[in-house]
N, C-alpha and C positions, 0 to 999 in steps of 0.2 A: 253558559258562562264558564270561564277560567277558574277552578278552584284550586288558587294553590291554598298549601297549607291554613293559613291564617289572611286576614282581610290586610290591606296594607294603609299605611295613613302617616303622614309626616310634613313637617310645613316648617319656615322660615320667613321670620319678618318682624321688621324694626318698625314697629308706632312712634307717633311724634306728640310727645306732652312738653307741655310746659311749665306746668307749676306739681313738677313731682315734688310728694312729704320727705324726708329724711326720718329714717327710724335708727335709732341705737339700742343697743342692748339686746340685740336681740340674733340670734344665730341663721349665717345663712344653710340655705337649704330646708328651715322651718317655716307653717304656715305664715302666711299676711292673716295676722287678728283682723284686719282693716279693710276684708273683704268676703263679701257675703256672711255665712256663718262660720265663725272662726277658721275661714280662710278657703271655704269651698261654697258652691252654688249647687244646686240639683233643681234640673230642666226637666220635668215629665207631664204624660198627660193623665187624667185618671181611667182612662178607659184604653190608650192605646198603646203599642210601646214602639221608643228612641230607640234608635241603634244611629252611630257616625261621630261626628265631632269634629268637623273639620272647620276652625277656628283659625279668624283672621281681628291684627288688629288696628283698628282706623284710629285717624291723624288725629281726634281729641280723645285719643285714650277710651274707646269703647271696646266691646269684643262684638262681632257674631259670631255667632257658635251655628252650625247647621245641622238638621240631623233628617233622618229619614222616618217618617212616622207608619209605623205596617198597623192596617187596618186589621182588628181581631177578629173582624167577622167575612175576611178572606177577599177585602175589597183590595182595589190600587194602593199602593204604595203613595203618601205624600211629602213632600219638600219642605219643612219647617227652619225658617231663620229667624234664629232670639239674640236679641239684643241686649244685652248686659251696660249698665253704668260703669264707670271705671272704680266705682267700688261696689261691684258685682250683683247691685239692685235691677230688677228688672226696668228697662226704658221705655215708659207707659206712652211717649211719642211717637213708639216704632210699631208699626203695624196693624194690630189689634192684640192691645194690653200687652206689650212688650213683644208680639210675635208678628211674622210674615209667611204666607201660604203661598207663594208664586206658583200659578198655574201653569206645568210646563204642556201639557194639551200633548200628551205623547201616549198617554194611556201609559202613566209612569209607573211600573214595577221593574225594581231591578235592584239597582243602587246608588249612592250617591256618595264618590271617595276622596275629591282633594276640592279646594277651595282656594281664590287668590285674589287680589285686590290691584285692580290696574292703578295709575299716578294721579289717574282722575276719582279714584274711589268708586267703581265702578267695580260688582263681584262678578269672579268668573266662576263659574260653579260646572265641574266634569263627573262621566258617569256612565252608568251604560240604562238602558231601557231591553224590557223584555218583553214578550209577549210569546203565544204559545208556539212559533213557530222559529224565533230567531229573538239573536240579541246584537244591540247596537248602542254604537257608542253615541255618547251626548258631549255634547259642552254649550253652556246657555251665559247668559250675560242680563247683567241686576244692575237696575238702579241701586243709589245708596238706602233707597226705601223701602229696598226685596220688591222692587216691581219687574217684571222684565222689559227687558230695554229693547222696540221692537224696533231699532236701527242696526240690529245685530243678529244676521242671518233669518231666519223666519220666524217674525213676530219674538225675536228673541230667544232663540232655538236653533242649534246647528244636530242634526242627527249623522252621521257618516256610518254609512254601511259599503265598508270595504273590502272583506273576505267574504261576501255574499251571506253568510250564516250567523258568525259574532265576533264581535270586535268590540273591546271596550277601553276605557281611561281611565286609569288609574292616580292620573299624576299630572297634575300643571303650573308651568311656572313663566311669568311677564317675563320678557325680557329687557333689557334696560333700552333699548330701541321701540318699545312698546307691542312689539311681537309676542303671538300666545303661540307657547309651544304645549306642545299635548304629549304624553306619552302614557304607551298603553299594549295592547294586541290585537293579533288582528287575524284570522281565521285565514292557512295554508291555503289556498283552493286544491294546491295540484298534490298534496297529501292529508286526504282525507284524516281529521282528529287529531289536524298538528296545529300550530298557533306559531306565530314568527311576533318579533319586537316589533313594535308600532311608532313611528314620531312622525307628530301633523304638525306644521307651521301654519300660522294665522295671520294677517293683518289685525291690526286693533279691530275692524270693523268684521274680522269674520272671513272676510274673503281668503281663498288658497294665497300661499304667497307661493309665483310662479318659481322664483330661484335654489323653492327647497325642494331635495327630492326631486320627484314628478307629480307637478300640479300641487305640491305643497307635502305630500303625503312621503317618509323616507319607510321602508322595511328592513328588516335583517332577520337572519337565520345564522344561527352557531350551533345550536342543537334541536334533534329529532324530537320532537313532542311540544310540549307548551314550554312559550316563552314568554314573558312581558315583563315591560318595564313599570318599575313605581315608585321611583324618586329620580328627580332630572336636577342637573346643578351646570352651571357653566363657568369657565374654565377665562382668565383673564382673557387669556388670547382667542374666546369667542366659542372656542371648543365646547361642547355640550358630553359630559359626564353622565351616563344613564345606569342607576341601579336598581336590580331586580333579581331574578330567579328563571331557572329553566326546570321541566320537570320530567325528567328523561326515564329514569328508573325511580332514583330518587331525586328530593329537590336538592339545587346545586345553587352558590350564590354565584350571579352574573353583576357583573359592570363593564361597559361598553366605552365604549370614546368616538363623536362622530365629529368631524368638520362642522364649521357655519353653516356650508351648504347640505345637511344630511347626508355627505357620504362615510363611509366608516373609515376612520384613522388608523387603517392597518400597523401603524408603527406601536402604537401602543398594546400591549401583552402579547397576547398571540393573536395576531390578523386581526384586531380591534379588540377584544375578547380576553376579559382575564374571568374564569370560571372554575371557579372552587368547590373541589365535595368533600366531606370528610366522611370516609369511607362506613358507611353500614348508618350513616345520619341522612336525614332532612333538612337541608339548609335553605334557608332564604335570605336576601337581603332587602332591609325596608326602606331604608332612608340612607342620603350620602350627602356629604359636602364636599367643597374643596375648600383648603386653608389657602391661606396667604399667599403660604412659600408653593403653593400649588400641586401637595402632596392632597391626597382622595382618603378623607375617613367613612364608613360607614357602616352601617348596625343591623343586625338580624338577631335571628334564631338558631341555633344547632341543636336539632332533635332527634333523639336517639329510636331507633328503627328498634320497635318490639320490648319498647318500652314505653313509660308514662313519665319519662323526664325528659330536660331540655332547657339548654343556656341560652342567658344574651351573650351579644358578639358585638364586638369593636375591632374591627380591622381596619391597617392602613396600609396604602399603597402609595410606591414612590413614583412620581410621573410618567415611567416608563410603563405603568401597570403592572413591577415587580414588587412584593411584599417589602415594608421599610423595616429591618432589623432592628430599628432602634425605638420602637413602639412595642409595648409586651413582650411579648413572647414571640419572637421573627414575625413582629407584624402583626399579633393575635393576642386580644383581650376575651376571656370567657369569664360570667358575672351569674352569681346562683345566689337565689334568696329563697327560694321553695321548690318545687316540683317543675313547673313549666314556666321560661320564662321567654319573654317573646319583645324584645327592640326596635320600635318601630317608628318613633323617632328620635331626630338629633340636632343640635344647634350647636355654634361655635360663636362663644364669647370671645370679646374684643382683645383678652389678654390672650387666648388661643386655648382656654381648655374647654374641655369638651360636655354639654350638655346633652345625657339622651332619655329619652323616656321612653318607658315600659311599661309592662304590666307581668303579674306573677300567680299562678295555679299554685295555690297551696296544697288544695286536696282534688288529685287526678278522677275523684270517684262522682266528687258533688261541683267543680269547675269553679267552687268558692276561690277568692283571690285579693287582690287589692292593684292599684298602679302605686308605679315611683317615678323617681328619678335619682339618675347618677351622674354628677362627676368627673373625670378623670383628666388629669393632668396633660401636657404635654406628650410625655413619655407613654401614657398609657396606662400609668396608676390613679387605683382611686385615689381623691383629693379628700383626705379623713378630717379636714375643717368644714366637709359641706355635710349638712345634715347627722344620717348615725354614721360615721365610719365612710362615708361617701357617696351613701345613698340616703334620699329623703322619700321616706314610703307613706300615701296615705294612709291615715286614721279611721277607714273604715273596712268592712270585708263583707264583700259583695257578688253576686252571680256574673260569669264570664265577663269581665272586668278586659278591657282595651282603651290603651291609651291608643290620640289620634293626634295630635299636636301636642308641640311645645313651642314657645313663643318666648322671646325676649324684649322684656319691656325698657324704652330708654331710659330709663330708671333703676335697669338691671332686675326689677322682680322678674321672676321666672310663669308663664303661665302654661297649664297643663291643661287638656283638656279629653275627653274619650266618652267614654262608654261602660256601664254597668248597673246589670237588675232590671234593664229593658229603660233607664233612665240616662239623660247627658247628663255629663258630672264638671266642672270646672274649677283648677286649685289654683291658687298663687301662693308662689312662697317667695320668703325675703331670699337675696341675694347679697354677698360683699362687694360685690359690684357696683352696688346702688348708688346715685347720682342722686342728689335733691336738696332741699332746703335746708337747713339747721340755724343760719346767722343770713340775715340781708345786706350780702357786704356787694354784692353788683349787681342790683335790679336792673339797673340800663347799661347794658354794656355797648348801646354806641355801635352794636356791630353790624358790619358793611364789608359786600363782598364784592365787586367788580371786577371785572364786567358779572352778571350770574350767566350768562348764556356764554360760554366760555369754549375756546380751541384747545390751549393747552397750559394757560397759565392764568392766574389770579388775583388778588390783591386783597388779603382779608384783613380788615382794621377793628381796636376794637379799643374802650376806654376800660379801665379796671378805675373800681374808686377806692381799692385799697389792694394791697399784694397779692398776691398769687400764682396757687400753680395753675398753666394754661395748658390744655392740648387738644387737638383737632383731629376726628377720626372720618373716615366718607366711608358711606354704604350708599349700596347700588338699591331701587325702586323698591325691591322685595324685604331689605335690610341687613343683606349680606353682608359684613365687613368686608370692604377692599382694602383699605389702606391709611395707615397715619401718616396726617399731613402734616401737624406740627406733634413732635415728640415731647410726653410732660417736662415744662420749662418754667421755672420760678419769673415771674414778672411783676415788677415794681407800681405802683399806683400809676396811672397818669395814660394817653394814648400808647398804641402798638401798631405796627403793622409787618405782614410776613408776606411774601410771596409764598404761594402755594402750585407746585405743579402737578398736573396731569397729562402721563404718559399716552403711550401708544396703547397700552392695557386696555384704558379707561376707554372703553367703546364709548360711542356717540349713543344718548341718552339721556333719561333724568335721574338726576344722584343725589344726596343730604349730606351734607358736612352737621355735626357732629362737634359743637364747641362747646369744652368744661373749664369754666374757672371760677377755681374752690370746690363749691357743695352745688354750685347752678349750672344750667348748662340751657343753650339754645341751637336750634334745629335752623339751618339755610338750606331750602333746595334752590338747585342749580342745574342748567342743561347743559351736557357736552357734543359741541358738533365737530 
């Protein structure tokens, strides 16, 4: 298996609640009192130990959390998914006693690193499997009950072994066409101990889709040694964004740019490839998004060679894959809270600042530590209204401590979720973002969207029974922000109606409009052909 530096884990995605609380008084970036134990959950078993967390969140405001459970007595590795309430009590309906065991029948030791939710709530769960001769990559497909779904490659199981030796997935994200893209690595054959980028296209149902790549499967190579990818984001115009890491001398951070069809976007940085080392360091990168205006932020590690320290990173790039001066420091955010600190994921709030989570090695000797989150503005400075100073750090300190997600609730709480003490750990913290109840001034807002299977334009109506500010945001299946449809606009009691359009952008898909008026807010999906 591929060891870079550190595990990699990072996820995106908008839940659809309807009757979120309103809290006041109370500072974003601090815990939710009002979930589990003053604002965290811990998942463990008593005999065996958690490592993962790769946390998704379904349409009545639940979580799974997933983890990997390593037998102590040197058995297989098993797949464990808990199901949390949405105030972070365990869901005695799911599984057995709030858990689910899916058999994947692969003889599973390996591991188990991103998680994703198709439009039908269907989990896609990726991975690699090992055994003592070779490693191979997985991607398997769940009912909403953690059953597997045996309409989905074999009895619910896709294994690919493509570089004859090891290949694995580090990273998966639905696409708004219902396409599963997979990204990951995949074993050189014709240089022995080298590893090139991985990206497989799926059908919903599993099948190669024949128009990507070859036979569905695209590769690249930019550099000699290990490469892989382990956060994928896609680009209005279809483009697919891959970030990751090469591991040449030392680790370098890579991000890629390929076409719809898997070939590489030579125009962007150099010959597709923008790869960054900071001389005598370890760099990685975990996690990336695109913003709006279509500039690439994303978050790593910078670790110092022949030492026991090490930043998080927030870099941004301007669509050409050149560095954007007008973010830090020519493009560069570095963030120190202790000894080692490692970014692994990242999310983008609807006003456009930036969310990332981490985790921090206080002491290099015993790998004691704690997770956080930060922060940062537009520009690239911390936001000192969120949490202490602009970072919100748990209140515990625990053994090799990783964050693995972060998530944004339509309600603006923030959820965190990882790894530490061989146990899952799950936080919420309030957010100023938040969205929810306080006064019931529009229970029924009347609202109606026509046509919902829409080409390129819309018609959303809607009654207010008393004033109001209005405005309409659309995210794409995963929860990405794309776009405001109606910009915050004061409106008088009584009926509304706006037209709403949808560009060339807006690929053909399923997508959620996103309508606040006042302190309430309701969820439309809708399909674009």
């Amino acid at each position: 298996m591929i060891k870079f530096f550190f595990s990699p884990n990072a996820i995106l995605f908008l839940g659809l609640f309807n009757s979120p609380v309103f809290l006041t008084g109370q500072t974003a970036g601090t815990p939710d009192l009002s979930f589990g134990q003053a604002g965290q959950v811990i998942i463990q078993d008593p005999i065996n130990t958690y490592y993962g967390g790769p946390t998704v969140l379904l349409p009545d405001g639940k979580l799974i959390i997933a983890g990997y459970q390593y037998d102590q007595n040197g058995g297989d590795g098993v797949l464990v998914l808990t199901r949390l309430s949405p105030d972070g009590s365990l869901d005695l309906t799911y599984g057995t006693n709030g858990k689910a065991y899916p058999a994947l029948n692969t003889g599973f030791d390996g591991g188990l690193y991103k998680m994703a939710l198709t439009a039908e709530g269907k989990l896609i769960v990726v991975g690699t499997v090992v055994n003592d001769t070779m490693a191979a990559a997985f991607v398997a497909r769940l009912h909403s009950n953690g059953e597997l779904d045996a309409g989905f490659g074999q009895n619910g199981v896709i294994i690919f072994d493509i570089g004859s030796e090891e290949d694995e997935f580090w990273t998966v994200l639905i696409k708004p066409d219902g396409k599963i893209l997979l990204g990951g690595s995949t074993f050189d054959m014709d240089i022995p101990g080298f590893y090139n980028l991985l990206l497989v296209q799926l059908f919903s149902d599993g099948t190669p889709d024949p128009d990507f790549g070859v036979g569905g499967i695209a590769t690249a190579d930019f550099a000699p040694g290990l490469e892989a990818i382990l956060s994928l984001s896609i680009q209005a115009d279809g483009k697919i964004v891959a970030v990751g890491a090469n591991a040449v001398n030392d680790n370098d951070m890579e991000v890629v740019r390929f076409f719809p069809n898997g070939a590489i976007d030579s125009a962007f940085a150099t010959n597709g490839a923008f790869i960054f080392d900071f001389s005598g360091r370890e760099d990685v990168a975990y996690a990336g998004a695109v913003q709006v205006d279509q500039k690439i932020v994303f978050c790593g590690t910078s670790f110092k060679n022949g030492t026991s320290t090490g930043e998080a990173t927030l870099f941004r790039l301007n669509t050409d894959g050149s560095f954007d001066p007008t973010f830090g420091t020519n493009g560069k955010v570095f963030t120190n809270l202790g000894v080692l600190e490692f970014a692994r994921a990242l999310v983008l709030q609807a006003d456009g600042k930036i969310l990332v989570g981490a985790d921090c090695i206080q002491s290099a000797s015993s790998f004691k530590g704690w997770l956080w989150v930060s922060r940062y503005n537009t520009d690239g400075s911390l936001d000192t209204s969120f949490g202490n100073n602009g970072n919100a750090q748990t209140p515990i300190y625990a053994d090799a401590p990783e964050s693995s997600e972060l998530l944004i609730q339509p309600d603006g709480k923030i959820i965190q979720s990882g790894s530490a003490d061989g146990k899952l750990v799950v936080w919420r913290y309030l957010n100023d973002q938040m969205v929810g109840l306080d006064e019931k001034l529009n229970v029924d807002f009347q609202l109606q969207l026509a046509p919902n299977v829409i080409a390129g334009q819309a018609n959303l109506s809607w009654v207010l029974q008393s004033p109001s500010e209005v405005h309409c945001d659309l995210f794409d299946a995963q929860g990405r922000f794309l776009q405001t449809n109606i910009t915050p606009t004061f409106y008088t009691s009584g009926r509304h109606e706006e037209a709403l359009f949808f560009g060339n952008e807006v690929l053909p898909g399923t997508y959620f409009l996103k309508f606040i008026a006042g302190r309430e807010h309701r969820i439309i999906k809708y399909i674009k052909i």
